[in-house]
TORDOKOL-848544 format. One record per atom (N, C-alpha, C): y, z, x; residue in three letters. Coordinates in pm, whole numbers, plus 32768, in hexadecimal, padded with zeros to 4 digits. Atoms other than C-alpha are relative to their C-alpha. Last residue first. Layout:
<nodes>
YZXAla/...
</nodes>
This chain:
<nodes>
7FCA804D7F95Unk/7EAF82038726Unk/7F907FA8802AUnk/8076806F8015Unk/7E8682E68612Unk/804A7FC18047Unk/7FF080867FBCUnk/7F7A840B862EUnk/7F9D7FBD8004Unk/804980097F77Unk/7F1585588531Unk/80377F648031Unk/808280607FD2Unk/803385A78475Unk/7FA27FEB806FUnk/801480017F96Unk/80D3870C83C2Unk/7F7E7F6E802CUnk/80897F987FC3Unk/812386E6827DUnk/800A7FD98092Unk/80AD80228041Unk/827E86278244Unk/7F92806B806AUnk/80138015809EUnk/83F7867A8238Unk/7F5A800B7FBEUnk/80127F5C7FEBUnk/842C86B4839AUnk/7FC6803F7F76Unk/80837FCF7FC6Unk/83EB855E8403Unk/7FEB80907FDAUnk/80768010803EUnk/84FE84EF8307Unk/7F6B80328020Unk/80117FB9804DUnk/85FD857D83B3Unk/7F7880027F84Unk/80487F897F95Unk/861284A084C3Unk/7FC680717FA8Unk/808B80307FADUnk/8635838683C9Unk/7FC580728015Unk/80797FFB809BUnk/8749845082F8Unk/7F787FC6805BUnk/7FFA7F93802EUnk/87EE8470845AUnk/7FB380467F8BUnk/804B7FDB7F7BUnk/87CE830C84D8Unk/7FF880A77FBEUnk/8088804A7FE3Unk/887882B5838FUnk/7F8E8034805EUnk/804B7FBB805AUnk/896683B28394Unk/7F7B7FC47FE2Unk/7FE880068093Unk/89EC836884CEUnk/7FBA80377FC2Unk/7F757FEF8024Unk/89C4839C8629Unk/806A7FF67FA4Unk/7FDA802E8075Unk/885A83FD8643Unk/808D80048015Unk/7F907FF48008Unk/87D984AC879FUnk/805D7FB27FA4Unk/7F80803D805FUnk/868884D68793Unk/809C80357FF1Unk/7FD87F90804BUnk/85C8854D88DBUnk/80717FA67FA3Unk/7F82800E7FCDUnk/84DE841B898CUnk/805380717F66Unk/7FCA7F537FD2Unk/838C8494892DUnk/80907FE4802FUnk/7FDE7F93806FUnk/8375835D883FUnk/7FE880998041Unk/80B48007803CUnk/83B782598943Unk/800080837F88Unk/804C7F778008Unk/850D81CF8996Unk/7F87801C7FC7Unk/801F7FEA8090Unk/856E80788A06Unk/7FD780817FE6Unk/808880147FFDUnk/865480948B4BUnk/7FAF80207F96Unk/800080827F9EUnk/87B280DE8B83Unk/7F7B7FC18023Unk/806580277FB6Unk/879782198AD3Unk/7FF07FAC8069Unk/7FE67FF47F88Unk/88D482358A31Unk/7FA08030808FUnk/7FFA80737FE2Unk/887681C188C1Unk/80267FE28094Unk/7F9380297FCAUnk/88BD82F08830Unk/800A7F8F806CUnk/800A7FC47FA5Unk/873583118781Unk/80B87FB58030Unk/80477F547FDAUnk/86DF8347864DUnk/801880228068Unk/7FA87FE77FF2Unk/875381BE85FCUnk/801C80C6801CUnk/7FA47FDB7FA8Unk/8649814D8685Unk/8078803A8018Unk/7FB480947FE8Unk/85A381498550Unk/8035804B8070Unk/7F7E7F957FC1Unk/847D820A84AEUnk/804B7F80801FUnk/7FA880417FB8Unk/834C815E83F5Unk/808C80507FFDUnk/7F297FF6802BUnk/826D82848335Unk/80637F928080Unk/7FB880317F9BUnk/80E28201833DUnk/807880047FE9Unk/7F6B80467FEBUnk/801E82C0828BUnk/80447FE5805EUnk/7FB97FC87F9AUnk/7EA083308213Unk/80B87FA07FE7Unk/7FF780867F95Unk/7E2283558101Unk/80448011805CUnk/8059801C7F74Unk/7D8C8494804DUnk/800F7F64804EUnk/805B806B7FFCUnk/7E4684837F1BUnk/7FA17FF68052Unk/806D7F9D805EUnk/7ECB85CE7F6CUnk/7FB67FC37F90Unk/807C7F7B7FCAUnk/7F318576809CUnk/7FD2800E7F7DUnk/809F80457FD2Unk/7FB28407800EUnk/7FB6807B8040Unk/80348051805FUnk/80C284BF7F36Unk/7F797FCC8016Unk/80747FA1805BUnk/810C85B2802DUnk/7FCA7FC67F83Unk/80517FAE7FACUnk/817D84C28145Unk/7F9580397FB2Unk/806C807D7FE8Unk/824183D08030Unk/7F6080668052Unk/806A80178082Unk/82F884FF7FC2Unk/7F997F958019Unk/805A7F7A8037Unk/8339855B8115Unk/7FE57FF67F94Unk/8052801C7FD6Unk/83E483F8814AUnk/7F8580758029Unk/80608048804AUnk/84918405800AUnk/7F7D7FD28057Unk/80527FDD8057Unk/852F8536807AUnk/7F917FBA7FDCUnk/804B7F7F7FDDUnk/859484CA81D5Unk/7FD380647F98Unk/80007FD87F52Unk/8621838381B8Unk/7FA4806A8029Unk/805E80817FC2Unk/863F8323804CUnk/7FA28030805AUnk/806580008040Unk/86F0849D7FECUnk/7F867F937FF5Unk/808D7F817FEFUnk/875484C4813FUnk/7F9D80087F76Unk/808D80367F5DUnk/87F583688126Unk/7FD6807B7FEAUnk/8056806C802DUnk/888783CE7FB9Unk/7FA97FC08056Unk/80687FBF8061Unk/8926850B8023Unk/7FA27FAC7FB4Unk/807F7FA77F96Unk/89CA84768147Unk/7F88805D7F8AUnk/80567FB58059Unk/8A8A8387807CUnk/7FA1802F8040Unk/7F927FF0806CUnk/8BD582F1812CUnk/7FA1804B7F97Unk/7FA87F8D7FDDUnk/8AEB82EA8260Unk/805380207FAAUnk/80467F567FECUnk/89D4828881A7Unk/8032805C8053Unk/80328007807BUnk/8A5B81138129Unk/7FE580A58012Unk/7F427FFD801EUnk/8B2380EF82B0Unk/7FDC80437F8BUnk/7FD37F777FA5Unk/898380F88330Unk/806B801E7FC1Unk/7F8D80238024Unk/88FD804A81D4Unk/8078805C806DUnk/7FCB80217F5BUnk/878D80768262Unk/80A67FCB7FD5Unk/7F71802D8021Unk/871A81448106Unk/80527FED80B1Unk/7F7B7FA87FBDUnk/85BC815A815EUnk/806D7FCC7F91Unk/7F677FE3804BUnk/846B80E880E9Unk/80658046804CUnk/7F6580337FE4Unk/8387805281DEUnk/806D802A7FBCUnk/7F947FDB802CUnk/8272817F819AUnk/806B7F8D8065Unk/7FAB80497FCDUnk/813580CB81C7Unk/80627FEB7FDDUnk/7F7C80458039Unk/802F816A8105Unk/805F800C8077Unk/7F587FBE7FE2Unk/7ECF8196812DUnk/80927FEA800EUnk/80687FA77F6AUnk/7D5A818C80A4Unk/807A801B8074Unk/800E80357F64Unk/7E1281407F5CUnk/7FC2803D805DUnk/804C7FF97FBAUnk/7DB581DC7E04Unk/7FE37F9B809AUnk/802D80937FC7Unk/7E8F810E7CF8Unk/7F8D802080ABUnk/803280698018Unk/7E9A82347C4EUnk/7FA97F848026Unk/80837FC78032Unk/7EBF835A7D35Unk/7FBE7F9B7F96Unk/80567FFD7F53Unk/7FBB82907E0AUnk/7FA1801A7F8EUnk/800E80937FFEUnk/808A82517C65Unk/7FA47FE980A6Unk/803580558093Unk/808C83877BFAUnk/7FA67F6E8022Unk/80AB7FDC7FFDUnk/80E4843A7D6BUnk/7F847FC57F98Unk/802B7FF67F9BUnk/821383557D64Unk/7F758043802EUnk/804580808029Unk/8269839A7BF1Unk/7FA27FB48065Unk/808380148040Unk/827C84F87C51Unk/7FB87F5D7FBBUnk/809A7FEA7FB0Unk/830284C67D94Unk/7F8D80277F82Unk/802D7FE98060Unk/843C83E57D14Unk/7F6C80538033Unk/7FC17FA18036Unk/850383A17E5CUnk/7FF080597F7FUnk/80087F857FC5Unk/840582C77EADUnk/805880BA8001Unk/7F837F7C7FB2Unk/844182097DB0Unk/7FCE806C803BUnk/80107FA87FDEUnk/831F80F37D3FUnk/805180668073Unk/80927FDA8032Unk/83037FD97C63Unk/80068071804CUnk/7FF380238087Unk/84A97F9F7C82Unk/7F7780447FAAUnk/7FE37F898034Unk/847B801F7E08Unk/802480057F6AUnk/7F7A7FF67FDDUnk/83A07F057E55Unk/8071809D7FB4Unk/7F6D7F6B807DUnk/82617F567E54Unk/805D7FC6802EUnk/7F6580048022Unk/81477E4D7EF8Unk/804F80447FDEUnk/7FB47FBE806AUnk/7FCD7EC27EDCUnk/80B57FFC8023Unk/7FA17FC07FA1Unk/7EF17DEA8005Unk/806980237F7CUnk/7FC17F858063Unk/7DC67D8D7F17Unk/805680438033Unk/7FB58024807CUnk/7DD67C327FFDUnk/7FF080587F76Unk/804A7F9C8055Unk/7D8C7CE28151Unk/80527FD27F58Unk/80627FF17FA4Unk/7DD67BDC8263Unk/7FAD804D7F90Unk/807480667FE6Unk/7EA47AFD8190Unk/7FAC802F806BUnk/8047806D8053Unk/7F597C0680EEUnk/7FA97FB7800AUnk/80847FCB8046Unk/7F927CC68209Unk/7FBE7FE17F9FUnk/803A80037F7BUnk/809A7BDA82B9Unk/7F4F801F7FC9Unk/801B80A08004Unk/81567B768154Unk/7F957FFF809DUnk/80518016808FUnk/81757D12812DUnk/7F997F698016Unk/809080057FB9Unk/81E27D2682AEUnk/7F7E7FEE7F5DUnk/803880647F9AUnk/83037C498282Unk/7F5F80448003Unk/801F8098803CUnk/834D7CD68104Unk/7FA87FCD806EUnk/807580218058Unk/83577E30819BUnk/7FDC7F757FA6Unk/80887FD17FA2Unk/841F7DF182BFUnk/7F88800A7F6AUnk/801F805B7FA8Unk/853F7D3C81F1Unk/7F8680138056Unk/7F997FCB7F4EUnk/855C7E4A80DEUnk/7FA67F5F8053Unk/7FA280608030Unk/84977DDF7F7BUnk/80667FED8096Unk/800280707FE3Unk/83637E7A8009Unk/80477F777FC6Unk/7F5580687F9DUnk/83E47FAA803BUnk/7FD17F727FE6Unk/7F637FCE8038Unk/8296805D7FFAUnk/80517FA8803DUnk/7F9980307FCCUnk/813C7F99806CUnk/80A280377F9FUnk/7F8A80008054Unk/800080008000Unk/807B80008058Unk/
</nodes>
């Protein structure tokens, strides 16, 4: 299952997974709001995925600095509701982050022990999102 998949990343990888795994479950946020966790747990426990593929965000950087209470509620609620939705479905999850978590003064790509440094609200609701959900195991 695939959240976000009206957003530019979730469409590309929707049209990717499709033709490898063609019961690949689509949402766009119209069929399914993350920001909604009881409809959100309604609708995982339904349609019974093996696991979901949180692209949803609100990436409107300028859009979520003039509304910081609406990226954290996208950003870092909806991506702990997504978390505990598929735990207690029993699937697993994949939460996509963004570079923007980090102040950009590296001088070299960063890895995910590199320490977040967010300079907006965007990057900020992101960062925030990890804090939101059950505790994960890494699959690699």
């Amino acid at each position: 299952m695939i959240l976000g998949a009206g957003g530019l990343l979730g469409r590309t990888l929707a049209r990717r997974l499709e033709q490898a795994f063609p019961d690949t479950i689509a949402a766009t946020r119209a069929e399914i709001d993350i920001t909604d966790p009881s409809r959100l747990g309604l609708e995982i426990e339904r349609l019974r995925p093996t696991a979901v593929i949180n692209c949803a965000a609100w990436t409107d950087v300028d859009g979520c600095s003039r509304d910081p209470a609406a990226a954290f509620a996208a950003n870092a609620e909806g991506a702990g509701n997504v978390a505990r939705a598929a735990a207690a479905a029993g699937c697993r999850v994949v939460h996509l982050s963004t570079d923007f978590v980090f102040d950009g003064t590296a001088g070299r790509a960063y890895v995910e022990s590199d320490p977040p440094a967010p300079l907006q609200e965007y990057g900020r609701s992101k960062w925030e999102g990890r804090s939101r959900s059950p505790p994960a195991r890494r699959i690699i």
